[in-house]
N, C-alpha and C positions, 0 to 999 in steps of 0.2 A: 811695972804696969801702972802703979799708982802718977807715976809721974808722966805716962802718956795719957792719962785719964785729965791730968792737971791739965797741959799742955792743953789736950783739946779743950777744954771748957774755957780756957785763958783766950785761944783762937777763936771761938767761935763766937764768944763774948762781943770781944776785940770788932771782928769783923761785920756781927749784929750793930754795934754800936757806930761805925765808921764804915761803913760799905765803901767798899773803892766802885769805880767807875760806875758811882749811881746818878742816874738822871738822863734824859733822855737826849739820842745822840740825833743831829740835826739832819747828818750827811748818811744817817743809816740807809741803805741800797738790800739790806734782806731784816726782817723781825718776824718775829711769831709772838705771842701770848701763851703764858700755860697759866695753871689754873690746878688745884687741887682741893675738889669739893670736901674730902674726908675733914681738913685741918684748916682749910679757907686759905690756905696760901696762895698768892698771885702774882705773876710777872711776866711782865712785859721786855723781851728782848731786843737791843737794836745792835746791828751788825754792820760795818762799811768793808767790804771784801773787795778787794783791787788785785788782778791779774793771781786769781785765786790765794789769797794772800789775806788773812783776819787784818787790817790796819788799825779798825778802832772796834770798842765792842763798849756796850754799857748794859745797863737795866733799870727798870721802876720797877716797883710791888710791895708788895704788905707779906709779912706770913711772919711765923716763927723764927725763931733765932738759928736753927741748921739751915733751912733754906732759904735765908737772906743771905747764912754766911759761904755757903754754896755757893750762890748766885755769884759774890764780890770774890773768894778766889777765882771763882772758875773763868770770870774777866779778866781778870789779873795774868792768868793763865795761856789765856787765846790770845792776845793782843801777839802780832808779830808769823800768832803760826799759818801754815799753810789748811788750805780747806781740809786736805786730806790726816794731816797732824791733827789736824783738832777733833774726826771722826776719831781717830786712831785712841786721843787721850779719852774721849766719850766711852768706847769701849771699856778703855783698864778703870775709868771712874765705875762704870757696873759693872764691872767684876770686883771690885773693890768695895761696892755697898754689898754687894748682893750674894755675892760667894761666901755661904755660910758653910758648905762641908768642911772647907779648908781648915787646917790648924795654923798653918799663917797666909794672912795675905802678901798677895806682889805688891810691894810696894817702888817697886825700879818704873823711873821715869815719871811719879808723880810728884814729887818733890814736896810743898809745902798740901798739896790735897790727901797726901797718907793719914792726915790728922782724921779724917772719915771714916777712915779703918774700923772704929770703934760701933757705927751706925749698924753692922749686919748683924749687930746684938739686939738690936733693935726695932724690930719688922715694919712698924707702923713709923718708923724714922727713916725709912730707905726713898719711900716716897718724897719726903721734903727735902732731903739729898740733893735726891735726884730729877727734881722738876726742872731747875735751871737747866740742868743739862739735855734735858727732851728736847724742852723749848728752845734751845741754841742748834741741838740735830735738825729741829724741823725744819726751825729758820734757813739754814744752811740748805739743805735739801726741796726748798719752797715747797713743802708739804702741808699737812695740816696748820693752820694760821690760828687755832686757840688747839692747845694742848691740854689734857686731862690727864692725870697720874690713876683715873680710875677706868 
């Protein structure tokens, strides 16, 4: 256990530090804003989706170091998949913060996002998790255009 506690703090470090696919994409065709008053987190999503198909994804924003490092896999993550893959991974990522009865989480098919596993110990950290990923549902869905985790 100690060394999936390592692992994550080494990741989410990592990824605070060096966000992938940060800055704002030119050719995005869907984005949303989320927003989370509780901790001041914010970001801005852009998405370029071609014959329902993620092709490029980024983001800007400020916040804490889990949902910045959220935000940079969960791009890392979409690039490539289809609209419907990427609801699908949205799903197991909240069931995967948020599913506390469980004695272990599913971690099949998230690959490098299992490292969040650790967040549903957390209550006031499932929020910061999980804002990129609201913000990238909404976007996708052309729903609400600023997103709130409250």
């Amino acid at each position: 256990m100690d060394d999936l506690r390592e692992l994550y703090q080494e990741v989410i470090l990592d990824h605070n530090k060096n966000p992938k696919n940060y800055g704002k994409l030119a050719c995005a065709n869907h984005t949303s804003e989320g927003y989370n008053p509780l901790c001041g987190d914010h970001i801005n999503l852009y998405l370029q989706v071609e014959d329902g198909r993620i092709r490029d994804v980024s983001f800007e924003g400020s916040g804490c170091a889990i949902s910045k490092a959220s935000a940079s896999l969960m791009t890392a993550e979409l690039k490539g998949k289809t609209v419907a893959e990427a609801q699908q991974l949205f799903n197991k990522f909240q069931h995967l913060v948020t599913g506390a009865n469980e004695t272990e989480p599913e971690l099949d098919g998230l690959g490098k996002l299992a490292i969040f596993a650790g967040v549903r110990e957390f209550p006031l950290r499932v929020k910061c998790a999980s804002l990129a990923w609201h913000t990238m549902s909404a976007a996708l869905n052309e729903g609400e255009k600023v997103v709130s985790t409250e």
